[in-house]
C-alpha positions in Angstrom: 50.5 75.6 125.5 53.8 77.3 126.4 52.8 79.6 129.4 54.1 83.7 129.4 56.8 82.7 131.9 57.9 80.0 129.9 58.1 82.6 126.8 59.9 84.6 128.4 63.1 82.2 129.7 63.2 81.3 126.0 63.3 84.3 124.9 66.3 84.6 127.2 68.1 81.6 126.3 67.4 82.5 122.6 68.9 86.3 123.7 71.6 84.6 125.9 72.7 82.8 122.5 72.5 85.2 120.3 74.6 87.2 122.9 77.3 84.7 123.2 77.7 84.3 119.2 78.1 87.9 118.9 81.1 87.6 120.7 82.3 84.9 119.4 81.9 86.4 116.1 84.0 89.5 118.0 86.8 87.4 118.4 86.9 86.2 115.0 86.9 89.2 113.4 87.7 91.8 115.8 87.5 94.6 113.3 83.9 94.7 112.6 81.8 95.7 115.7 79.1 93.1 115.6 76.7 95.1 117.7 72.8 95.2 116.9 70.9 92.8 115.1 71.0 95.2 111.9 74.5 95.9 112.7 75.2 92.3 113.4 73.7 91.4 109.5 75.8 94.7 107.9 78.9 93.6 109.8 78.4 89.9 108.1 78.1 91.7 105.1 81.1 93.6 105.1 83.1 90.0 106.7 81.7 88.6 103.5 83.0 91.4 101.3 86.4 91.5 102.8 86.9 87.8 103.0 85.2 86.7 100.0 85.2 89.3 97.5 89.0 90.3 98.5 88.1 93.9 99.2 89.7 96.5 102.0 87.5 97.2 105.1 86.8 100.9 104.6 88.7 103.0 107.8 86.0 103.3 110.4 83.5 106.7 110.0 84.4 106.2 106.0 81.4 108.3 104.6 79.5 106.5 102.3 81.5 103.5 101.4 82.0 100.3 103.8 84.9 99.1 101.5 87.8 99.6 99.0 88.4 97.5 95.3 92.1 96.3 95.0 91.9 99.4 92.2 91.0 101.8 94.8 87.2 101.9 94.2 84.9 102.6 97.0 82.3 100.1 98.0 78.7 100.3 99.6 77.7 97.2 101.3 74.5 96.3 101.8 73.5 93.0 103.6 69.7 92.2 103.1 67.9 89.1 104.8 64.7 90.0 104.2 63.6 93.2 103.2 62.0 93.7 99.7 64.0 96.7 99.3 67.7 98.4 100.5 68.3 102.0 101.8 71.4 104.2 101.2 72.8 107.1 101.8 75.7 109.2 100.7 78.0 108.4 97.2 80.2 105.3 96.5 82.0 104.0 93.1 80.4 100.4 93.7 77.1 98.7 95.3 77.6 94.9 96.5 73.9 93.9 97.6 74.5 90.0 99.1 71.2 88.3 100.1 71.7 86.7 103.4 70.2 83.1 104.0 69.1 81.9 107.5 71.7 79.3 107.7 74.1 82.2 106.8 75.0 81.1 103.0 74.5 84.0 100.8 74.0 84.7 97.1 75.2 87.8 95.7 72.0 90.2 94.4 74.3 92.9 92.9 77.9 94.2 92.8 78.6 97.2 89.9 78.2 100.7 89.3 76.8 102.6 92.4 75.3 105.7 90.0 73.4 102.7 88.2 71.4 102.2 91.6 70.7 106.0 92.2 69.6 106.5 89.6 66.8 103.7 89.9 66.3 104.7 93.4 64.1 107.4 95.1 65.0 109.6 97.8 63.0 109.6 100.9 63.0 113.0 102.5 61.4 111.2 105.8 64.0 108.7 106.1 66.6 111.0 104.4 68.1 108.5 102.5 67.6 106.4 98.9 65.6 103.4 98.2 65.4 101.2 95.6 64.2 97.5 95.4 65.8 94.3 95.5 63.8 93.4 92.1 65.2 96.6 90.2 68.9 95.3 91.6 68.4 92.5 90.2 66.9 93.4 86.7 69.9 95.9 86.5 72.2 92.8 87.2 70.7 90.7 84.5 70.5 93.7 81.7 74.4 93.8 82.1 74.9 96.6 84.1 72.8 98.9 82.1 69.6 100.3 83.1 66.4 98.4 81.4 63.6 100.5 80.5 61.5 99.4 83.0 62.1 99.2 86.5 60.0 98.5 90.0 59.3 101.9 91.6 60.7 101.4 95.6 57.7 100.7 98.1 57.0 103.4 100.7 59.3 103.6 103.6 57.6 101.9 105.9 58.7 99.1 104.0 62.3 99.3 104.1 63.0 97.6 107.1 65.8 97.0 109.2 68.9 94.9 108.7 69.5 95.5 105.1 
């Protein structure tokens, strides 16, 4: 049995490393910040989107929007590992929702019409922000970009989580 002593230095050596990949990660890609574990996960996202959906990192303090289409369209990122549900605020023209793997592959969950996603979403006064679930992402995804007549209603926000 590992004793509380021992827990601890791992937990150090596990912090230490975590530490020294953020900033290597840094040096990489100097222009996201790479701070935070949520940040951390959102600035992946937003490397992914630049790099491998050809989009414009958004000026920092953009309101809203994380990136720009080659057409000039706004972007929301959203990075989600594993939260059954994202959280938004503010108005873009496009959602790109990536699902991050712990290896760091990622599958793309849904990139199209931000107004499709508020409308399937409810605001949470508390949290003063939208909500809607990875499951109604996806079914919006698979109808085409349309919204099916049925969708799953976003859990409560203590469900939300961080890092999405």
């Amino acid at each position: 049995m590992i004793t509380k002593e021992q827990r601890l230095e791992a937990m150090k050596g596990v912090l230490a490393s975590l530490f020294a990949s953020q900033r290597t990660l840094k040096s990489l890609a100097p222009n996201f910040r790479w701070a935070g574990l949520g940040n951390l996960l959102g600035d992946y996202g937003e490397f992914i989107a630049v790099e491998a959906y050809n989009l414009q990192q958004a000026p920092r303090g953009a309101n809203g929007y994380d990136a720009v289409t080659p057409e000039g369209k706004k972007v929301q990122v959203k990075a989600n590992y594993a939260a059954s549900q994202i959280g938004f605020r503010g108005d873009a023209d496009m959602l790109l929702c990536l699902k991050i793997d712990a290896n760091g592959d990622w599958t793309e969950v849904y990139y199209g019409d931000f107004g499709l996603v508020k409308q399937a979403a409810r605001y949470s006064a508390r949290d003063n922000k939208h909500m809607v679930p990875i499951s109604a992402l996806q079914k919006i995804a698979k109808a085409g970009y349309v919204l099916p007549e049925v969708l799953p209603i976003a859990e409560t926000a203590t469900d939300v989580g961080e890092a999405i």
